[in-house]
C-alpha positions as CSV (number, residue, x, y, z in Angstrom):
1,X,-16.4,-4.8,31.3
2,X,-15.9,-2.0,28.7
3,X,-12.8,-2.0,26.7
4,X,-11.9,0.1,24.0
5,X,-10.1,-0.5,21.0
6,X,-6.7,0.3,22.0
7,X,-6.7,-2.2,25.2
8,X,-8.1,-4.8,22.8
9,X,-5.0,-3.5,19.8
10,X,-2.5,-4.1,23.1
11,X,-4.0,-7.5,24.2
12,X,-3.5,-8.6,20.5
13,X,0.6,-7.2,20.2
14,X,0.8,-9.6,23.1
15,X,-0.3,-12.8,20.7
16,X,2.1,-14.7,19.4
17,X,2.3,-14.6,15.7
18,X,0.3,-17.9,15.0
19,X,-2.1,-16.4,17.5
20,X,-2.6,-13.2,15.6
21,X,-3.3,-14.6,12.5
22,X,-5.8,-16.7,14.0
23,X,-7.2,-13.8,15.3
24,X,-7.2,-12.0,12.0
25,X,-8.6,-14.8,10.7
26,X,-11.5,-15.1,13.0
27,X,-12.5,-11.0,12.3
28,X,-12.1,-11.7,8.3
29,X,-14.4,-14.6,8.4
30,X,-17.2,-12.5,11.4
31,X,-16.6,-9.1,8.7
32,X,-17.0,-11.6,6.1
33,X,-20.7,-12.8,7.5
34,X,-21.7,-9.4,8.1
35,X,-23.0,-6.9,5.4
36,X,-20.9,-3.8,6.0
37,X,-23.3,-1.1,5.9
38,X,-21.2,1.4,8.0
39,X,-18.4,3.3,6.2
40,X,-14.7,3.4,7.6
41,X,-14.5,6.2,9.0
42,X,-12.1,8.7,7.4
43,X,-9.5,8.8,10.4
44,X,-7.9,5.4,9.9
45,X,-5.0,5.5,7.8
46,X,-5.2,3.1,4.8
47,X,-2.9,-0.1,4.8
48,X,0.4,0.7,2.8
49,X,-0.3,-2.0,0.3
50,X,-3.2,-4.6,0.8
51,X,-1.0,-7.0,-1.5
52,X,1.3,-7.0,1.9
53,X,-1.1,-7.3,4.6
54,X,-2.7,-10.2,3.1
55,X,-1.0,-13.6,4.8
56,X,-2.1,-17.2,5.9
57,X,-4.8,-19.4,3.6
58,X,-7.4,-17.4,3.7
59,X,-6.0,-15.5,0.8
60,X,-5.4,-16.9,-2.4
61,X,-2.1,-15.3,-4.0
62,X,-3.2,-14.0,-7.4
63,X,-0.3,-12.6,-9.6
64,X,-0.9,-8.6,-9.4
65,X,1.4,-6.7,-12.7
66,X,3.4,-3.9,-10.7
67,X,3.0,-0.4,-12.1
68,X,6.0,1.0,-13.8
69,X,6.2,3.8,-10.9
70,X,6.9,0.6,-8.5
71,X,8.9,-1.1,-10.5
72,X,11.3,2.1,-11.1
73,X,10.9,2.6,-7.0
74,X,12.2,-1.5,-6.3
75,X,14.8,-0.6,-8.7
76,X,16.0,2.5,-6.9
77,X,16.0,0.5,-3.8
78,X,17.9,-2.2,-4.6
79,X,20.0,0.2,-6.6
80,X,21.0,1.9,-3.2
81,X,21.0,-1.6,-0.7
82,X,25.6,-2.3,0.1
83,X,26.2,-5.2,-1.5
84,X,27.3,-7.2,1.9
85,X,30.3,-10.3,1.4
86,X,28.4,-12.2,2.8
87,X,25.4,-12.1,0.8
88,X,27.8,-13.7,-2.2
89,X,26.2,-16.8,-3.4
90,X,30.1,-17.7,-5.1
91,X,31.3,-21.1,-3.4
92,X,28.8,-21.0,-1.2
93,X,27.6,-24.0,-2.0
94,X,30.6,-26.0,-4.1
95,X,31.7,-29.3,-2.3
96,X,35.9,-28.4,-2.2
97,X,36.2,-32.6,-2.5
98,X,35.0,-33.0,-5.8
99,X,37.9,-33.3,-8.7
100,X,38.4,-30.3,-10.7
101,X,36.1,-30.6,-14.4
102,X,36.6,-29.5,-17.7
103,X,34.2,-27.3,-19.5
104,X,33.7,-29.9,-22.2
105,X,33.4,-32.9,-19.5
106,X,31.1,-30.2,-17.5
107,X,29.0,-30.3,-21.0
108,X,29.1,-33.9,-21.8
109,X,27.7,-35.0,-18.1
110,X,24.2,-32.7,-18.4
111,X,23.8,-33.7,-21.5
112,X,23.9,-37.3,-20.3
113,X,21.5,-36.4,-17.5
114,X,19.2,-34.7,-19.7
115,X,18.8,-37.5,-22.6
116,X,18.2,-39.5,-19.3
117,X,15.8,-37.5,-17.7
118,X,14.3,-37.3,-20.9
119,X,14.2,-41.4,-21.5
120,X,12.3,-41.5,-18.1
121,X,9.6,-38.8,-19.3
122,X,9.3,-41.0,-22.6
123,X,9.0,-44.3,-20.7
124,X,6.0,-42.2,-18.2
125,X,4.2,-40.9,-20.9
126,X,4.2,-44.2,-22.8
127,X,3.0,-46.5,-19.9
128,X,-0.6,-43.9,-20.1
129,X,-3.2,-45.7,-22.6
């Protein structure tokens, strides 16, 4: 049976997500054990970003520095994304039963749970010979 790439593009848009990165990840590792001595030919389109494409373990995230043109484009973007209400992080997550709290009371309580945290590091680091 003959098929061509298109029927074999369809029969993989009919996988199921974890299926098609299994997939993917079976034609990395095959492309990988083959030398590629053919070129791409010219007439298929170049991913939009590689940096995107790349997903599951087989890739290793490495931190890539953005250019300034794409920082200035991810700016203009989110510069023109509505602000949506219910996107707001505000008392989203406040618990409405706990007693109102002073600033200076607000202060004096992470400072006690710092020099705390901190007497725990102390007490870790000196148990190490």
């Amino acid at each position: 049976m003959d098929s061509t790439f298109e029927d074999v593009v369809k029969l993989a848009e009919q996988l199921d997500p974890t299926e098609r990165n299994r997939l993917i990840y079976r034609l990395r590792l095959m492309q990988i054990a083959q030398p590629q001595t053919a070129e791409i030919p010219q007439t298929v389109p170049a991913p939009p970003d590689a940096w995107f494409l790349k997903r599951e373990s087989e890739y290793v995230a490495y931190y890539r520095s953005p250019t300034r043109e794409e920082l200035i484009h991810d700016a203009a973007a989110l510069r023109d994304t509505t602000a949506r209400p219910e996107d707001r992080l505000l008392g989203k997550y406040a618990n409405p039963h706990l007693p109102e709290m002073s600033e200076e009371d607000f202060h004096a309580q992470m400072h006690s749970i710092a020099s705390e945290w901190e007497t725990e590091l102390d007490e870790f680091s000196s148990d190490q010979p």
